[in-house]
N, C-alpha and C positions, 0 to 999 in steps of 0.2 A: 239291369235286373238286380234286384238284394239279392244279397248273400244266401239269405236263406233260400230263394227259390234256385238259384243255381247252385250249390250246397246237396240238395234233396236228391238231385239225378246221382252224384255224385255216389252219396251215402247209400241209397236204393241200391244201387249196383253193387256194392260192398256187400251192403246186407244178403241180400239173393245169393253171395258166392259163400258168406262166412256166418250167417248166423248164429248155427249150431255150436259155436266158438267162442261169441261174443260174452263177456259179463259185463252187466250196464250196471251202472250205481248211482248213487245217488244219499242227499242229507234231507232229515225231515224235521223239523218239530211238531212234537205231539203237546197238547194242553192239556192238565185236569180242568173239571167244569168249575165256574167260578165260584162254585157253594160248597168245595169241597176242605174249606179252612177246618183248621183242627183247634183246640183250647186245651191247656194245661191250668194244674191247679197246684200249687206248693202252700207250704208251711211260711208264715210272717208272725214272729214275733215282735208286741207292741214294746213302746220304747219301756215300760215297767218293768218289763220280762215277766208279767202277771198274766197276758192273757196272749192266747194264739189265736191265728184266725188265714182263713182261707183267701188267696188273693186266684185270682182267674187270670191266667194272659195267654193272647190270641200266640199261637206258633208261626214261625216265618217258614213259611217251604214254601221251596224252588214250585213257581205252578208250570215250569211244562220243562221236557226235556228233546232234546236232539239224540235222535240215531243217523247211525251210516249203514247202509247196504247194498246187494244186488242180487240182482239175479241171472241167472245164466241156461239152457238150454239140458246141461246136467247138474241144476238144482242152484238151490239158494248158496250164500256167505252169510257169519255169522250175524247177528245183530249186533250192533255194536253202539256205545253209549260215548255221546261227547262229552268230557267232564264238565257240569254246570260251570259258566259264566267266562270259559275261555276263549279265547281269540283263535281261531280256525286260522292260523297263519301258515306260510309252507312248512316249515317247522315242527308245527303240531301235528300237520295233515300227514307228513313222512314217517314218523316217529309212532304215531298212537292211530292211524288209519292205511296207510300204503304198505310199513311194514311185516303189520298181523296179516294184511290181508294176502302178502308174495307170501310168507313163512306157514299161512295157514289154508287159507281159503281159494287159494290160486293151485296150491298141490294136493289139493281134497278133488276140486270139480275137475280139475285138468292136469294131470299127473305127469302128461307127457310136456311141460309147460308150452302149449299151442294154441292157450286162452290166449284172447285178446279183448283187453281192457275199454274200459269207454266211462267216460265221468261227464260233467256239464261245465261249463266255462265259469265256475266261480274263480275269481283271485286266487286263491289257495293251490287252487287246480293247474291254474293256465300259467302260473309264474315261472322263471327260470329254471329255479332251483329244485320244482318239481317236478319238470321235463326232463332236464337233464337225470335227476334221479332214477326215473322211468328209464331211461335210456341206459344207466350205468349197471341199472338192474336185470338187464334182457328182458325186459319184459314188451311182450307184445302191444300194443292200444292206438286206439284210432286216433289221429291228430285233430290238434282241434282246429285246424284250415279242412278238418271233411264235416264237423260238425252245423247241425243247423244251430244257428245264433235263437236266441230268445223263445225257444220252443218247446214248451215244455208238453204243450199237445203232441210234439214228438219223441219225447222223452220216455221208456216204459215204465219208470218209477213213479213219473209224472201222475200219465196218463191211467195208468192202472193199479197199479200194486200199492201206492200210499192210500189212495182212495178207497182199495177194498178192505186194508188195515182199521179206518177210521169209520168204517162201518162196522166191521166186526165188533171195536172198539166198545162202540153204543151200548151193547149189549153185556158190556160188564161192569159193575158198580166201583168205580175207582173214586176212592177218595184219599188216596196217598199216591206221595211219590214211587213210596216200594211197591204199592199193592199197580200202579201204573206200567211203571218197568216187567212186573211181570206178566202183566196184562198183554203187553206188546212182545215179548218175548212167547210166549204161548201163543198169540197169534202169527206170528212171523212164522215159528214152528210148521205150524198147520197148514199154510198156504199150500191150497190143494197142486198138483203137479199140472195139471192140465190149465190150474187159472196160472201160472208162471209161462207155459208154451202159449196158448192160444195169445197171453199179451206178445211175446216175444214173434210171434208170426204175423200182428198187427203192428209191428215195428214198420217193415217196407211197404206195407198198405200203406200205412201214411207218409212217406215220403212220395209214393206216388201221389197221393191225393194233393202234398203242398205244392207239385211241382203241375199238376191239373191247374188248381187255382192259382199258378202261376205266384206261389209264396204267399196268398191268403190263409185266411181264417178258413181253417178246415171241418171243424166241428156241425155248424151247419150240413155241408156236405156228409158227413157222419150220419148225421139228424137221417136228412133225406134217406141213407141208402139203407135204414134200421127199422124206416115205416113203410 
């Protein structure tokens, strides 16, 4: 059997004991739409120095941006912005994501620190030097030999919370970078509390369901049991 269908039993069982505990997280990128280019217009004096005149040039910005977050069972972590155009190495991810989120976000939702952490298998994630850091930090988190591999149907950031952002999203007129970032930051804000649980208690649903389909495509089976 794959990993991920023996994986599922695994994690299901986890989940059912520790839910209420757990903070999942997760990286997104967000896009502006592709018509949202800006124009600037400056002063050009001709070579005479007799006459001026208007030059037009198209602006370069950044068209989309990466956040970091999660969610957890007593509420969200901050949103958090990846600096444009870096390299998400263990390095970066220790430094500028692991440790705002122990020093802030970890002793906000879970005071008594009896959160436990949970990320997705990127590189960044799964390398040495940031297990061990996890580990030198007492911090709680599920390993990734319990995680399902390539799953982002069972993912809650995946499956729910990036999706309902990017709906929200629709509904407001961004045409900058700044006017973006705040777009998403008011909407992270407002994530109603019950759309964070009801995802968070469709967490072990669907480990059941991958381990039903025997490590399949579950989403169908979704389809089915919603009509």
């Amino acid at each position: 059997m794959g990993r991920r269908y023996v994986r599922s039993l695994e994690l299901y069982r986890f989940l059912r004991a520790n839910l209420t505990k757990i903070i999942t997280t997760d990286e997104k990128i967000f896009q502006l739409p592709a018509n949202c280019g800006q124009s600037e217009f400056f002063f050009k004096k001709s070579k005479d120095r007799q006459r001026h005149f208007f030059i037009r040039r198209q602006q370069s910005f950044p068209k989309q941006v990466m956040v970091w977050a999660g969610i957890s069972w007593n509420g969200k972590t901050k949103l958090r912005f990846i600096q444009p155009g870096v390299k998400i190495n263990s390095v970066y991810y220790i430094n500028n994501v692991l440790k705002p989120f122990i020093n802030e976000d970890l002793k906000k939702l879970y005071p008594d620190n009896d959160g436990i952490f949970h990320q997705d298998s990127a590189p960044s994630h799964t390398s040495k030097r940031t297990l061990e850091f996890l580990r030198s930090s007492g911090i709680n988190f599920i390993p990734p030999s319990m995680w399902t591999p390539k799953s982002p149907d069972n993912a809650p950031m995946d499956f729910s919370i990036w999706g309902y952002m990017e709906r929200e999203l629709k509904k407001h007129k961004v045409k900058t970078m700044i006017g973006l970032k705040k777009a998403l930051t008011q909407i992270w804000d407002e994530i109603p509390e019950n759309v964070v649980q009801n995802t968070l208690l469709a967490w072990p649903k669907r480990c059941h369901l991958i381990r039903k389909s025997r490590g399949g495509n579950i989403e169908q089976l979704l389809r089915i049991k919603s009509s």
